[in-house]
C-alpha positions, -999 to +999 in steps of 0.1 A: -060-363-234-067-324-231-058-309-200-080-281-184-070-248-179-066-258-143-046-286-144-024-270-165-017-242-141-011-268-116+019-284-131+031-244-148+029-235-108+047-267-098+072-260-125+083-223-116+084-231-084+114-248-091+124-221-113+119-236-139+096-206-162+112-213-196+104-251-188+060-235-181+064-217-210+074-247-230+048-269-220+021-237-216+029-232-255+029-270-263-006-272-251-016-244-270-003-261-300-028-288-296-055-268-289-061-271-252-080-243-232-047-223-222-063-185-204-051-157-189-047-175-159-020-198-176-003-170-190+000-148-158+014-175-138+046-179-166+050-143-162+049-146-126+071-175-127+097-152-151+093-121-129+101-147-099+136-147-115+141-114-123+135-119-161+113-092-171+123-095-208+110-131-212+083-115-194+072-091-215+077-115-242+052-131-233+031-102-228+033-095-266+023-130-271-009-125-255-020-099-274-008-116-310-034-147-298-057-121-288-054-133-249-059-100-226-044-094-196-059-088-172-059-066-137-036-094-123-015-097-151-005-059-148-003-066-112+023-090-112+040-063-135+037-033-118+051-051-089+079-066-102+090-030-124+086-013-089+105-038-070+136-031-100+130+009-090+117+009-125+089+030-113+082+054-143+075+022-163+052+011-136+037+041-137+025+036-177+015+008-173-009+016-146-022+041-172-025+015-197-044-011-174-067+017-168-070+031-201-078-004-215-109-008-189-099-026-162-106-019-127-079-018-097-078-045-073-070-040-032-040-059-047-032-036-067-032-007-043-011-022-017+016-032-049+012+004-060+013+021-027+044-005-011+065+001-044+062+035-049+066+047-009+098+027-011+115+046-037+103+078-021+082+085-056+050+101-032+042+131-057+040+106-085+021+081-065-005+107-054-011+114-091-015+081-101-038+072-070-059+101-085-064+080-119-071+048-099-099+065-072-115+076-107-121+042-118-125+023-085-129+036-051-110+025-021-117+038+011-082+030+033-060+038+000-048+073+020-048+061+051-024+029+032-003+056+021+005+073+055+013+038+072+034+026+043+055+057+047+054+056+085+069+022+079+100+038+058+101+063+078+090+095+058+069+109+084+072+149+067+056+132+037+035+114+056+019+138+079+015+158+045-014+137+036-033+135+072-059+162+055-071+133+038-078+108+060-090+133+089-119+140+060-144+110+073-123+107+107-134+068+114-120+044+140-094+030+109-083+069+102-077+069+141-054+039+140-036+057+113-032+086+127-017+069+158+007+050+139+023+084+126+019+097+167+040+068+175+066+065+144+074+107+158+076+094+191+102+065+180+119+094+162+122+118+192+094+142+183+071+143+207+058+176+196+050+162+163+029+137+178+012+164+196+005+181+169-013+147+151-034+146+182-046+179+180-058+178+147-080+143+157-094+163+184-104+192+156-119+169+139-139+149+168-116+116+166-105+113+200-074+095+205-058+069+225-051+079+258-023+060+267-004+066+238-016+110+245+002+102+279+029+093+266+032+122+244+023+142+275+053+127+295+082+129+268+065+165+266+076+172+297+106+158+297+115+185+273+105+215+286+071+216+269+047+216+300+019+241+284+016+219+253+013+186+279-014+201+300-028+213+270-033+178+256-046+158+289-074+189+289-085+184+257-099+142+278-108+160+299-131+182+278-146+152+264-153+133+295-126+108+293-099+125+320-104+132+354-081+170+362-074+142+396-055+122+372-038+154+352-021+166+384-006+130+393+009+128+356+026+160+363+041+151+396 
């Protein structure tokens, strides 16, 4: 009895689940030994299974097995390390082998740009990331990977960095920039700066994005509360200009 490729990934998944990698790799090997049809898929599951328990030596072990039997990894397979060296902080590692992936062919998955993005925004490594994101746009485009970039740093809470990189997004100003671009307006408000938030909204409206108005009148209010009344009234004017405030509804804001 040979098992197929997908059974055997069945029991290696059942197996480091438990925790048990060394146990996948045993069996993963044995099969190989008899000549079953053991893939990439196999292999990248082990690895998983070893990065799962923090063992990114056996890991890479592994790795260099695959190229000895001439099995190539593949965009998953770098996945599951990129993720697991920037999870360590190992970032400059996960950086080359990003390179590598890319050098070697293979095209970036969404996967691969929320890993990228998530690890590298947690370590605060956004000049690096920028560059790298560069290399990966070359090879495969994806639209939301800027606007990915502000919310994952909205979410640590790097909103300098952050509201750095609204150029880009503002470029094609769609409804998924706008929601962007209102979850940096509302991470400044969380943080006190309602000025800040202002200053988001204003460049939507430069660019013909309007935003939500609810959240503008909030901005408006904490505005107010601070002393800023010509920067309030001159954010419920810009609705206004486009139709969607009534100068009625202005004046009972203010009072």
């Amino acid at each position: 009895f040979f098992p197929t490729s997908v059974e055997i990934n069945l029991l290696i998944q059942s197996l480091c689940r438990e925790g048990r990698a060394d146990d996948a790799k045993k069996f993963m090997v044995e099969c190989l030994n008899r000549g079953c049809a053991v893939n990439v898929v196999n292999f990248t599951t082990v690895i998983h299974g070893f990065c799962q328990k923090d063992d990114l030596d056996a890991a890479f072990s592994l790795l260099d097995d695959m190229y000895l039997i001439n099995k190539h990894p593949d965009t998953v397979t770098y996945t599951t390390f990129i993720d697991a060296l920037g999870k360590k902080g190992r970032i400059d590692e996960a950086t080359e082998l990003t390179k590598k992936m890319l050098h070697r062919g293979l095209v970036p998955t969404p996967v691969t740009y929320r890993t990228v993005i998530h690890r590298f925004c947690q370590h605060g490594r956004v000049e690096d990331l920028l560059k790298l994101l560069e290399k990966m746009l070359s090879r495969q485009d994806c639209r939301t990977a800027y606007n990915q970039v502000i919310e994952k740093l909205c979410s640590f809470g790097n909103l300098d960095e952050a509201y750095k990189l609204l150029g880009k997004v503002l470029r094609t100003a769609s409804r998924i920039d706008a929601n962007t671009c209102h979850m940096l307006m509302e991470s400044y408000l969380k943080k006190g700066f309602p000025l800040s938030s202002y200053k988001v909204a204003c460049r939507m409206f430069n660019r013909n994005l309007v935003p939500d108005l609810k959240l503008c009148e909030k901005v408006s209010k904490r505005l107010m509360l601070e002393g800023k009344a010509d920067e309030a009234d001159k954010l419920m004017l810009r609705f206004v200009e486009h139709g969607r405030f009534s100068p009625q509804r202005q004046q009972g804001l203010q009072s």
